[in-house]
C-alpha positions as CSV (number, residue, x, y, z in Angstrom):
1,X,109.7,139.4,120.0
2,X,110.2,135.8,120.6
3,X,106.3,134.9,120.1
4,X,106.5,136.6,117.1
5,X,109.3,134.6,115.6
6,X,107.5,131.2,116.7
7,X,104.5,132.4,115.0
8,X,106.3,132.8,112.0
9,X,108.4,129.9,112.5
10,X,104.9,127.6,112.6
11,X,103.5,129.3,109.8
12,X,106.4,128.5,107.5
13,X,107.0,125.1,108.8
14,X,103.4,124.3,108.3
15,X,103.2,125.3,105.0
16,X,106.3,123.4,103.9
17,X,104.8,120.2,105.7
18,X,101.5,120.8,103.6
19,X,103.5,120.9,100.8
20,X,105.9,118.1,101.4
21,X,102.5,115.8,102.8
22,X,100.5,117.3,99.0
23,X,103.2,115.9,97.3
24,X,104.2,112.6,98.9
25,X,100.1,111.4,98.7
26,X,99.7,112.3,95.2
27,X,98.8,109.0,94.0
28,X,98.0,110.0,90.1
29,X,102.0,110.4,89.7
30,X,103.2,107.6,91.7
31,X,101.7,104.3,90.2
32,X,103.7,101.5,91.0
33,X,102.0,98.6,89.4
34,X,101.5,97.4,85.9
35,X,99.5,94.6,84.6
36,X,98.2,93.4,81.4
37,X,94.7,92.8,81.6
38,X,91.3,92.3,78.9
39,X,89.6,95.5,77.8
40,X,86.5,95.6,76.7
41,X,83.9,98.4,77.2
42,X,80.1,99.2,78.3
43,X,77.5,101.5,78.5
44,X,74.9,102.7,80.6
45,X,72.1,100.9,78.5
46,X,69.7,98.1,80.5
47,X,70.9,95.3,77.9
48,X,74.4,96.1,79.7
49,X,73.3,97.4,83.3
50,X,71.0,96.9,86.2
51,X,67.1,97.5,84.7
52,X,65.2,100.3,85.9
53,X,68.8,102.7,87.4
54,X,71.1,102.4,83.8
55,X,73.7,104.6,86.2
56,X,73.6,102.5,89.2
57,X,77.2,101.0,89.9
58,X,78.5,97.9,91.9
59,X,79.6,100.5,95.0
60,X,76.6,102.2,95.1
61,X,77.9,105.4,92.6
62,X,75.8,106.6,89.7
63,X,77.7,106.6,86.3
64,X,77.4,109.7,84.1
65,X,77.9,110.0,80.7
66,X,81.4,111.5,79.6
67,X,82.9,110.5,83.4
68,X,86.1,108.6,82.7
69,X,85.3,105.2,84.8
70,X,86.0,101.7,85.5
71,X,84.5,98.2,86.1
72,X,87.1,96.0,87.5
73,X,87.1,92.3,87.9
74,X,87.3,90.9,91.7
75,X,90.8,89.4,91.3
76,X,92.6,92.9,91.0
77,X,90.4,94.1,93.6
78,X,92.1,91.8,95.6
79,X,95.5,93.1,93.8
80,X,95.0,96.5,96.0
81,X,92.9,98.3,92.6
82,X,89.4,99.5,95.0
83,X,86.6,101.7,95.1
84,X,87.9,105.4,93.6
85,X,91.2,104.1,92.4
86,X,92.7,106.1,89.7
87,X,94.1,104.1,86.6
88,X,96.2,104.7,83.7
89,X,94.6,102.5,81.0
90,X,97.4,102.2,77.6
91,X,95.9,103.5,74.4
92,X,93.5,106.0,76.5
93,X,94.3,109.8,77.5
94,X,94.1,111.0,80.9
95,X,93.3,108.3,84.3
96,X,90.1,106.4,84.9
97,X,88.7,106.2,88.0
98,X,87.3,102.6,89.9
99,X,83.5,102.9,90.3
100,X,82.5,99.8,89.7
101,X,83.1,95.9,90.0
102,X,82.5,92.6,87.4
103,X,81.0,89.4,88.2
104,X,82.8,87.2,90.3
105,X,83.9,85.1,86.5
106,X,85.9,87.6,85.0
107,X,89.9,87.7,85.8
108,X,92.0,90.3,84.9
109,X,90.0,92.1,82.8
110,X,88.7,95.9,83.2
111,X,85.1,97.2,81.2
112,X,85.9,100.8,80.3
113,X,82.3,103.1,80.8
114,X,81.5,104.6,77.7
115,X,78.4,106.4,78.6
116,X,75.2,106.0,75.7
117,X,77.7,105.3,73.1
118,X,77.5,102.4,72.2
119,X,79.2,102.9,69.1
120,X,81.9,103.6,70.6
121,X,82.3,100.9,72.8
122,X,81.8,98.4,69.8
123,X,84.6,100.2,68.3
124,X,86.8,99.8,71.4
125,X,85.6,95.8,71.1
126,X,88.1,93.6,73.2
127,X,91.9,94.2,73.5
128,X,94.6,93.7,75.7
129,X,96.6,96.6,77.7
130,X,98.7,97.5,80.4
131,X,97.2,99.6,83.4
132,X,98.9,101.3,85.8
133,X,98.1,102.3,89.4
134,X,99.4,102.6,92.9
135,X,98.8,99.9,95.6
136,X,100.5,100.2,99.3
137,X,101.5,96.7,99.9
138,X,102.6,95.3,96.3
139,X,103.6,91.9,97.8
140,X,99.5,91.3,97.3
141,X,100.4,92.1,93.4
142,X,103.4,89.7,93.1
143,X,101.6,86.5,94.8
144,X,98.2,86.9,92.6
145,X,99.5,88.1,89.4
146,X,101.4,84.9,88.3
């Protein structure tokens, strides 16, 4: 009888320590930085890209058409925005995900993928927003964002 109540004591605590863990590590719902940064936009087209592999990003990922990514300059890599990041980018629905990385003389300033259309990214041209996202030590924000 007692074995039997531990058992269903662990199953029940494990469950509720999934669910408290799921929830505390949801990063897409608890962004804690915003910055104003340049947005402009590209495409996967070799006047924009690395010749010969259009897809080919910065970390190594291939871009796909319709995928809802991010270049990001080096400085707010250096903010705590990396590699698979997600972002919430002002004016745009749904979070963007870090896949790529700009030259070494942009500051501040995010390209939005756009896939083949290049239309599009015209259209977008160059604005200013606020992103969001989450970053564990935000003292790295404060010292490098003035």
């Amino acid at each position: 009888m007692y074995m039997i109540n531990c058992k269903k004591f662990l199953v029940v605590f494990s469950a509720f320590a999934l669910l408290i863990y799921g929830c505390k590590n949801n990063k897409e719902d608890d962004y804690n930085v915003t910055l104003e940064v340049t947005a402009t936009a590209y495409n996967s087209v070799e006047s924009q890209t690395k010749k010969g592999n259009i897809g080919l990003a910065a970390w190594g990922d291939t871009l796909v058409p319709g995928e809802k990514a991010i270049a990001v300059s080096r400085d707010l890599i250096t903010m705590g925005l990396s590699h698979n990041d997600s972002v919430k980018i002002e004016g745009l629905e749904g979070n963007y995900i870090v896949k790529d990385k700009m030259n070494k003389r942009w500051e501040k300033k995010i390209d939005v993928y756009m896939g083949l259309d290049e239309e599009a990214a015209k259209e977008w041209g160059k604005k200013s927003v606020t992103i969001q996202y989450h970053e564990e030590d935000t003292t790295k924000v404060n010292q490098l964002s003035r």
